[in-house]
C-alpha positions, 0 to 999 in steps of 0.5 A: 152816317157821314163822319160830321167835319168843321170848315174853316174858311178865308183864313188870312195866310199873307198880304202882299203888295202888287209884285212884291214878295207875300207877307206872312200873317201872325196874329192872336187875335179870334179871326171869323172863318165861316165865308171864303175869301175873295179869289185873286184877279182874273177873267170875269168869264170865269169869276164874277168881279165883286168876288174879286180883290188883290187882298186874295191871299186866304185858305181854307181848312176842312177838319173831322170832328172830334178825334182820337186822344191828341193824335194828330192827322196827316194833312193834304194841301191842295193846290187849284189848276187853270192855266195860271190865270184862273181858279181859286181853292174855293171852286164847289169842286174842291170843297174838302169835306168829302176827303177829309170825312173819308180818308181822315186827313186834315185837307187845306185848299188856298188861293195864290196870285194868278196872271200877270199878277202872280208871275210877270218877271223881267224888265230892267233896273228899277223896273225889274220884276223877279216874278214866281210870286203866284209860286211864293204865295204857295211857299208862304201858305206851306209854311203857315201849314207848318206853324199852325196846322196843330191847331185844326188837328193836322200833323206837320210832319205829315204833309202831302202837297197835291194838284192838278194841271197848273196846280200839278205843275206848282207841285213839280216847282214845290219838289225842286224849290230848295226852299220848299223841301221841309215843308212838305213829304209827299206828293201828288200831280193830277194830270201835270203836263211836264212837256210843257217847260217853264220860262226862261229869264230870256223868254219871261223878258219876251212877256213883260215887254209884251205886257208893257206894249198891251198897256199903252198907257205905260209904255215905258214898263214903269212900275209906278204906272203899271202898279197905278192900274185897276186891277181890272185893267192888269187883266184886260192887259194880259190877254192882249199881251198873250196875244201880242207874245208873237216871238214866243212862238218860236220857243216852241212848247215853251209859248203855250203857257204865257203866265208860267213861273221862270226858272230864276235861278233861287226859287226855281234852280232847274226845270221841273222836268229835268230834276229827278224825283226825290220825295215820294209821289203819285202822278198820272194823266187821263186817258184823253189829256188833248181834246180839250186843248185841241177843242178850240179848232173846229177844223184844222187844214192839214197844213196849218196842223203840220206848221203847229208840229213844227213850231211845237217840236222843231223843224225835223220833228213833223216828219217823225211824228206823221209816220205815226198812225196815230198823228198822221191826220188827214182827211178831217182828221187833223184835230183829233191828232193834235189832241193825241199829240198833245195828250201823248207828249206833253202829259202822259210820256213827259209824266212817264218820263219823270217817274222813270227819273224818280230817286224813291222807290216810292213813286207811282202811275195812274190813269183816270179812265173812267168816262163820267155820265155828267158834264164835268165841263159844263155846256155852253163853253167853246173849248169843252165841245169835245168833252161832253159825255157824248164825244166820248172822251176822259178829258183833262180834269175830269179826274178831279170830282172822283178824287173830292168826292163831289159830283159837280162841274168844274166851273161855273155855267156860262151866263144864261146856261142852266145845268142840270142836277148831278150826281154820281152813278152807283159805279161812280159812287164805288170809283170816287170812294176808290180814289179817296181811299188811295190819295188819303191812305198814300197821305197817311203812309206816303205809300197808296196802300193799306186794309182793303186797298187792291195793290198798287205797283210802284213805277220802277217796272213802268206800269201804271194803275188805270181806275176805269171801271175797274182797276187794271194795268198799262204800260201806254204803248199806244202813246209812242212814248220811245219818239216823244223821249227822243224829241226831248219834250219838255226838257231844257232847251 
């Protein structure tokens, strides 16, 4: 029988104005926490609009029941991914009661603001954004973790902060923040793509002049009128400004992501990438990071795939790269090499890279590689044709139901689309238990190991776990990590 757990959910953990600094909540009085919270603005392809509001600030908090004696259990706070602009901690994906029933953890899921609403920086004078509020809401529910995690049972000095893509990415900020350091011990990235470089304060200029053009209405970037707008419309006004950012481009890796947070000098004194490692930590990648970024080109000609490596990587890389097999393309090919290009440089050799950076003898390397027998991208969305089970690929996120314990997609269906059941194989059953069993025992020890658990080797001997359908090693030689190191992916420019 399942270990019975109590949810806690939409806890109010900070209220913020727009583009203003989030504001802790403290209160004594009884709170009701049986619903979520509506998520924080975003695409309503992705949430539908009536579960929306910039009052989003809320966590949730899954703990077993009874306990032993006051002993207090270590805590796993989870931080969502999607691009910065998407997402929330109460995706049916991340509902903690699986983990926190099987590893005896105290798990914490939360929303921070997303889009232009959590990371537009820039302008001037009064008009000046400092932007990171998505990164401070984060900051600030961390801390509510330290003041009150007591409460639900969780151990305040045993706090492992973990996520996944974007999530993974806030958790690389989370370790050189100056002013995270105490708020947590160890670490966990799922799938962080460390290639790609957070924004300069050059580069976060380049965006809020964008935003402020896409806005028309508000064309002099004055924040009286910008904050005057529906959330809603600040939305709409964010893709179009991606879509606008044309200059990015020629920052290379850096024009990927538009809504990043910027290294400013306080919160962010250094790129992620560039820092080295200095608390414990598990990082890893799939085995096919690329496809679903690539998937939104159903063919590519060779020639625009060749000017794509050059406004990636810089004028002399492209030659480099295509006398690799492995990214030469051609002949209809050309999509599947920028998938590998993307999977191998941004996400697998930039997280080798980091890990062989790494201060603590205690970090560790994964690779997820274990093709589910469900559609974890549902049908039905464009850019997820090339990871349905049929393709054959161990797509971006599809880690993420195998580390929660549920076999579910992550996002919803798209409109007039009805999935089918899913569930875990036997073999899939045995994985997922596997994985929790490794994420709870390293947020119990800060170390992936314990009664049971095969061994797994720390990092310093650049050998990373694969959970396939068994366990086995690599050491990605496949990936040319020696030319993407040379090529200085994701490091300051």
């Amino acid at each position: 029988m399942a270990r019975p757990v109590r949810a806690y959910l939409g806890i109010r953990y900070a209220t913020a104005g727009r583009w203003e600094r989030p504001r802790p909540v403290r209160t004594d009085a009884p709170v009701r926490a049986t619903v979520p919270g509506d998520t924080c603005p975003q695409s309503t392809k992705w949430q539908p609009a009536d579960l929306q509001s910039e009052d989003c600030l809320f966590i949730n908090v899954w703990t077993p029941a009874g306990g032993g004696r006051g002993r207090l259990r270590p805590v796993m706070v989870f931080l969502h991914g999607g691009a910065f602009v998407l997402g929330s901690g109460s995706n049916p994906v991340y509902d903690g009661r699986n983990l926190a029933a099987r590893g005896d953890v105290v798990l914490v899921s939360l929303n921070y603001r997303l889009g232009a609403l959590g990371f537009l920086a820039g302008g001037d004078g009064e008009d000046q954004l400092e932007g990171n509020y998505g990164l401070r809401d984060q900051q600030v529910a961390l801390q509510w973790v330290q003041t009150n995690i007591r409460a639900f049972g969780g151990d305040p000095d045993a706090v492992t902060v973990f996520g996944e893509s974007a999530g993974a990415m806030s958790v690389g900020a989370h370790l050189v923040a100056p002013t995270s350091q105490a708020l947590f011990r160890a670490a966990i990235m799922e799938s962080n793509p460390y290639g790609i470089p957070f924004k300069s304060a050059g580069e976060s200029r380049v965006v809020r002049r964008s935003f402020d053009l896409a806005s028309e209405r508000c064309l002099t970037g004055a924040l009286t009128c910008l904050r005057a707008l529906p959330f809603g419309r600040v939305v709409e006004i964010e893709a179009s400004a991606v879509a606008s950012a044309i200059p990015l481009l020629l920052e290379g890796l850096a024009g990927l992501l538009t809504w990043t947070p910027v290294v400013d000098g306080e919160l962010l004194p250094i790129q992620p990438s560039a820092a080295a490692v200095r608390k414990p930590v598990i990082a890893g990648t799939n085995t096919d990071e690329g496809p679903l970024f690539a998937g939104g080109f159903r063919s590519l000609p060779d020639w625009e795939y060749h000017l794509a490596l050059r406004f990636l990587f810089g004028g002399g890389a492209p030659d480099q790269i295509l006398a690799r097999a492995r990214y030469a393309g051609g002949e209809g090919q050309d999509v599947e090499a920028l998938g590998r290009v993307i999977g191998d440089a941004l996400f697998t050799c930039a997280n080798r890279r980091v890990l062989g950076n790494a201060r603590v003898s205690d970090a560790f390397g994964y690779e997820f590689a274990l093709l589910p027998s469900y559609a974890v991208w549902p049908p039905g969305w464009p850019m997820a044709a090339a990871c349905q089970p049929a393709r054959g690929k161990v797509c971006h996120t599809f880690e993420l139901p195998f580390v929660f314990g549920n076999a579910v997609a992550v996002l919803p269906a798209p409109p007039g689309t009805v999935l089918p059941e899913t569930r875990f194989t036997p073999a899939e059953q045995k994985l997922s238990g596997l994985m929790t069993d490794y994420w709870a025992a390293f947020a119990h020890r800060a170390r992936p190991d314990g009664p049971g658990l095969p061994d797994w080797p720390p990092f310093g001997d650049g050998v990373r776990l694969v959970f396939g359908r068994d366990l086995s090693r690599t050491r990605d030689d496949a990936a040319h990590c020696d030319m993407w190191n040379g090529l200085a992916v994701g490091r300051d420019r």
